[in-house]
C-alpha positions, 0 to 999 in steps of 0.5 A: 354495718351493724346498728345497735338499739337496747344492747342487741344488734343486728347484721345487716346482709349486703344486696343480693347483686343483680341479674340481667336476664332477656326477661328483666332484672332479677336478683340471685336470691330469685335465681336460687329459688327458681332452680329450686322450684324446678328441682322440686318439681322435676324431683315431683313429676319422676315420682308420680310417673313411678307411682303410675307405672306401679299402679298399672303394674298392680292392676296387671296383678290382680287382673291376674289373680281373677284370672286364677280364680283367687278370691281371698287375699290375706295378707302379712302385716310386720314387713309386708303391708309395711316395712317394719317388723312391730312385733307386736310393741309399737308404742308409737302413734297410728298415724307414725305407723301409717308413714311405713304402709309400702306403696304397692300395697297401697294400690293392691288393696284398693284395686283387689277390693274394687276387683271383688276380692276380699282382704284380710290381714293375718298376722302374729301382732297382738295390736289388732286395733292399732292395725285396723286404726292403721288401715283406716288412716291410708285407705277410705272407710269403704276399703278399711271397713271391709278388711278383718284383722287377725292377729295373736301368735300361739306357742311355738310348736302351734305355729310351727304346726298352723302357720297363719292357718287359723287367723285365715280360717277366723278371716274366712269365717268373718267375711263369709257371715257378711257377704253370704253369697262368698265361697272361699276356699283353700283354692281361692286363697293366696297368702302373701307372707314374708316368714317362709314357714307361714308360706310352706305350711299354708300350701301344705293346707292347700293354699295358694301362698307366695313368699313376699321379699321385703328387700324387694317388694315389687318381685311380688308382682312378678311372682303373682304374675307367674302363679299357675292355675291349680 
């Protein structure tokens, strides 16, 4: 049936046919919606579970690294913190790039924090303010505010040579002339870096340094857990 009023007209759908149920009456259109709602909800409570199981996983980790001694965590940022490599030139706003921060570094920075590690994050990107503003977006200020970004990239030869050697070096530097009662060494550093040169070159300084699997993030947990003492 179609009415018409000013030229336009309007189709007008047919009931939704009832449903007898112990309960009542209710209509498809309801019955629909309810198998939805559970679907949802069901779909909901699988994530929080896995996102549980993960946090404990990550405790599990860091506990570990305190086992080691480990004391300073400076971390990669293109495809580890997050899963995408920027190189340098996202042109998108911080807020889109927050969307790509991996769940399992959204627990490990907080805990290792809260642990008494300090955090930094080493990386090739220029966009050291757009980093620090994305920090700032998934962490509260008491964690973000206390995580040195340093970036830039050198010739190649210096990074062939360096790795992420001289963005540890200036991370170090800053958060010892914050926290003076801090001594980091090589020892008590672990690098996490998904360029496997980055990792060969900061062992060869002393470093502790696990190669991070972008296809694989949890295996970091793993690794971590298989760390032996130096």
């Amino acid at each position: 049936m179609k009415t018409t009023s000013n030229n336009t007209s309007t189709e007008l759908s047919p009931p939704s046919p009832i449903i007898i149920t112990n309960g009542g009456t209710t209509s498809a259109a309801d019955e629909t919606t309810m198998t939805a709602r559970a679907t949802t909800t069901s779909s909901e409570i699988h994530s929080l579970d896995s996102d549980i199981r993960l946090r404990r996983r990550c405790q599990e980790a860091v506990s570990r690294l305190k086992d080691l001694k480990i004391n300073f965590l400076a971390l990669d940022f293109d495809l580890t913190i997050i899963d995408r490599h920027t190189g340098g030139k996202w042109i998108n706003t911080p807020f889109d790039l927050a969307t790509h921060v991996r769940p399992i570094f959204r627990h490990v920075i907080p805990l290792a924090i809260s642990h008494g590690l300090a955090v930094a994050v080493t990386t090739f990107s220029s966009q050291v303010e757009l980093i620090a503003t994305v920090l700032r977006q998934v962490f509260p200020e008491d964690v973000a505010g206390r995580i040195p970004v340093e970036g830039g990239m050198g010739d190649r030869a210096t990074v062939l040579e360096f790795g992420k050697q001289r963005h540890i070096a200036k991370a170090i530097h800053r958060i010892e002339a914050n926290l003076p009662l801090v001594n980091i060494s090589p020892e008590s550093t672990l690098l996490v870096d998904d360029d496997q040169n980055n990792i060969n070159v900061a062992k060869r300084f002393g470093c502790g340094a696990v190669w991070f699997n972008p296809d694989n993030p949890v295996e970091l947990l793993d690794d971590v857990g298989a760390l032996q003492i130096q």
